[in-house]
C-alpha positions as CSV (number, residue, x, y, z in Angstrom):
1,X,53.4,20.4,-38.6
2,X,53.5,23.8,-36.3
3,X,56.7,24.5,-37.0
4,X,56.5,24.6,-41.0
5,X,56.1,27.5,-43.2
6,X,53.7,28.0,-44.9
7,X,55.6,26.9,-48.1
8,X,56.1,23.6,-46.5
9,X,52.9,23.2,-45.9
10,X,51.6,23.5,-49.7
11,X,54.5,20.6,-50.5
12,X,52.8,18.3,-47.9
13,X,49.9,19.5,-49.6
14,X,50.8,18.7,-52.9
15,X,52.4,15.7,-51.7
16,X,48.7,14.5,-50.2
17,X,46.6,15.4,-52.8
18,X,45.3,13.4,-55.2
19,X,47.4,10.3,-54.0
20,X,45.4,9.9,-50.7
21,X,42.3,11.7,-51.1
22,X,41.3,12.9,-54.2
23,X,41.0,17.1,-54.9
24,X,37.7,18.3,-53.7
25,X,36.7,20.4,-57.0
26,X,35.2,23.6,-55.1
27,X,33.7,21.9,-52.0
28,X,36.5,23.9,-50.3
29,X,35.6,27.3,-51.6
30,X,31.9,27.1,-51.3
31,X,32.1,26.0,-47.9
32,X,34.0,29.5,-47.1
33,X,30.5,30.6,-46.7
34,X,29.6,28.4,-43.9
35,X,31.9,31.0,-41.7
36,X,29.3,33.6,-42.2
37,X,26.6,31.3,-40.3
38,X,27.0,31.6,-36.6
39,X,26.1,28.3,-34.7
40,X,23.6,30.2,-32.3
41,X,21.4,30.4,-35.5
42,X,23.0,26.9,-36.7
43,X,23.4,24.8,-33.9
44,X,24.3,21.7,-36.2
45,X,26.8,23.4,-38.3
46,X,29.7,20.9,-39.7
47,X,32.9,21.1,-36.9
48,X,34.8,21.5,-40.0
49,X,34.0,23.2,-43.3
50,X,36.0,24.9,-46.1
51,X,40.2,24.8,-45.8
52,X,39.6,23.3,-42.5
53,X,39.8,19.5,-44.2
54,X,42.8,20.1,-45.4
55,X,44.3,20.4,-41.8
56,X,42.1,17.5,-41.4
57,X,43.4,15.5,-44.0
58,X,47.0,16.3,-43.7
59,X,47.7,16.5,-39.9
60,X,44.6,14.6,-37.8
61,X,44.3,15.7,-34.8
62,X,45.8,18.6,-34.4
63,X,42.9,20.6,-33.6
64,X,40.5,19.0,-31.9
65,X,37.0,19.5,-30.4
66,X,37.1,20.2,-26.7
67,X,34.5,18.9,-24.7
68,X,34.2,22.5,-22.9
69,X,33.4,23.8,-26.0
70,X,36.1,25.5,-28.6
71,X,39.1,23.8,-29.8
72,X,42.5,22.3,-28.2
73,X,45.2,22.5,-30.3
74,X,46.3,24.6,-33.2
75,X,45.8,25.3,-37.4
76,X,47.8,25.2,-39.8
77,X,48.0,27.8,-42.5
78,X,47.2,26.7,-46.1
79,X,47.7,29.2,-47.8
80,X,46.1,30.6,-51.0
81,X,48.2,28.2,-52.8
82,X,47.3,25.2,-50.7
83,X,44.0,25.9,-51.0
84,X,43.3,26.0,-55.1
85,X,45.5,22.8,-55.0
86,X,43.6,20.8,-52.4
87,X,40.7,21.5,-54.1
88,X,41.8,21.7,-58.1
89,X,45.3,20.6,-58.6
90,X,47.7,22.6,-60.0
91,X,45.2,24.8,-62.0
92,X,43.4,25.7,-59.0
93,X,46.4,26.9,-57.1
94,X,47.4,29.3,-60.3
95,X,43.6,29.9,-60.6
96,X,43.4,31.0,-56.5
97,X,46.4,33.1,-56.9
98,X,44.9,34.8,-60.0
99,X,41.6,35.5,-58.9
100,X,43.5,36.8,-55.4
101,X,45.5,39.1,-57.3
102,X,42.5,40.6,-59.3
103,X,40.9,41.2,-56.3
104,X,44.2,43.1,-54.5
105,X,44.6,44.7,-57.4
106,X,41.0,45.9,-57.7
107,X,41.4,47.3,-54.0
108,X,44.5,49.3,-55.0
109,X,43.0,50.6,-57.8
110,X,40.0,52.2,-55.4
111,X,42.7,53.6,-53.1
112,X,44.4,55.1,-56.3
113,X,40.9,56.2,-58.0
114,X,40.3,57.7,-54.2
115,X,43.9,59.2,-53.3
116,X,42.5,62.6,-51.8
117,X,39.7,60.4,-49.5
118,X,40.4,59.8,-46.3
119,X,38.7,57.1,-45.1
120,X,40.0,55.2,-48.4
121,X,43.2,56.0,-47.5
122,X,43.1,54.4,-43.8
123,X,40.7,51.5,-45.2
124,X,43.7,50.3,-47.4
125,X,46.5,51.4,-45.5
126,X,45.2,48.6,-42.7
127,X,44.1,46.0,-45.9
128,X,47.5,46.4,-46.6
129,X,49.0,45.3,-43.4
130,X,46.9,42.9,-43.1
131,X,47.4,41.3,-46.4
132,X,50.2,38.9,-45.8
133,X,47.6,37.3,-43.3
134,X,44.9,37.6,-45.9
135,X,47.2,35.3,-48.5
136,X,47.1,32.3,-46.2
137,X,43.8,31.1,-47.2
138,X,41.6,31.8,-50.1
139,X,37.8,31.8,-49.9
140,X,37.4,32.6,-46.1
141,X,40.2,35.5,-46.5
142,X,38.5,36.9,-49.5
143,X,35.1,37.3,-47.3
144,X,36.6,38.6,-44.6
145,X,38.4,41.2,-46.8
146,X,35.4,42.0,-48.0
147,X,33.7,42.2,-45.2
148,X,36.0,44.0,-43.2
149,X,36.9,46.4,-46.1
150,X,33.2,47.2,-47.0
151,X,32.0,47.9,-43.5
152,X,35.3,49.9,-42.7
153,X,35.5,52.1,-45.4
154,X,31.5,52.8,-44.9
155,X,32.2,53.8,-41.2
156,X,34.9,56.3,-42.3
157,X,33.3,57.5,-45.2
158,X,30.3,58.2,-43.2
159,X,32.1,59.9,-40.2
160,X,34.2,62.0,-43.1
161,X,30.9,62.6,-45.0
162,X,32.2,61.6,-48.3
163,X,31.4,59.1,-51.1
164,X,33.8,57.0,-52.4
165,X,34.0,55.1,-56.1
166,X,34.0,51.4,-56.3
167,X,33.7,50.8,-60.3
């Protein structure tokens, strides 16, 4: 499975689900937030949560626990795609790909709403490099954007002491 792209990985994807476990319906998505919990407030958290089944489901073992702590192993991408399928079929992988795209395109609007503003500028100059890492999962990759792009663009706009527009 390591050496697969990613578009590989959404056939063995679609070739899993629902014959061998059926589609989780949003369990995937709403587990995204787990990743904001850290286990030094949540000792007990779940191992695996969110797109982390589906590495479960279609490769076992792969990653594993270590008893040092961490994991041995590696992940597998599932991509925006793989995701809205494991967990809705075929209308949640056009769904995840919709919503994704409403949200990139809500970003470049802001840059383009913001041209003359500096930190806007870098913020979405380094959202956009990063954004072909961003596509390789859904709900986790849309809070860390978030994240990331919120408290970025509010360091830089501070430091250039500007305000920027969001609406």
């Amino acid at each position: 499975m390591t050496a697969f792209a990613d578009w590989d990985i959404f056939l063995a994807i679609q070739d899993f689900y629902p014959e061998y476990r059926p589609h989780y319906n949003g369990r995937l998505a709403s587990e995204a937030v787990l990743w904001l919990i850290p286990r030094s407030i949540w000792p007990g958290k779940p191992i695996q949560y969110g797109s982390g089944r589906i590495q479960d489901d279609i490769a076992p073992n792969l990653r594993v626990l270590s008893s040092g702590g961490g994991y041995t192993g590696t992940a597998i991408s599932q991509s925006t795609l793989g995701e809205g399928y494991a967990d809705f079929g075929l209308g949640g992988a056009l769904l995840y790909m919709a919503i994704f795209g409403l949200v990139w395109g809500w970003v470049y609007r802001v840059a383009r709403d913001n041209v003359f503003s500096f930190p806007m500028a870098a913020t979405y100059s380094l959202m956009y490099i990063i954004m072909p890492l961003c596509v390789r999962g859904f709900a986790s990759s849309l809070i860390y954007m978030g994240l990331w792009g919120f408290l970025v663009t509010a360091m830089l706009s501070f430091l250039a002491g500007g305000r920027r527009a969001i609406a």
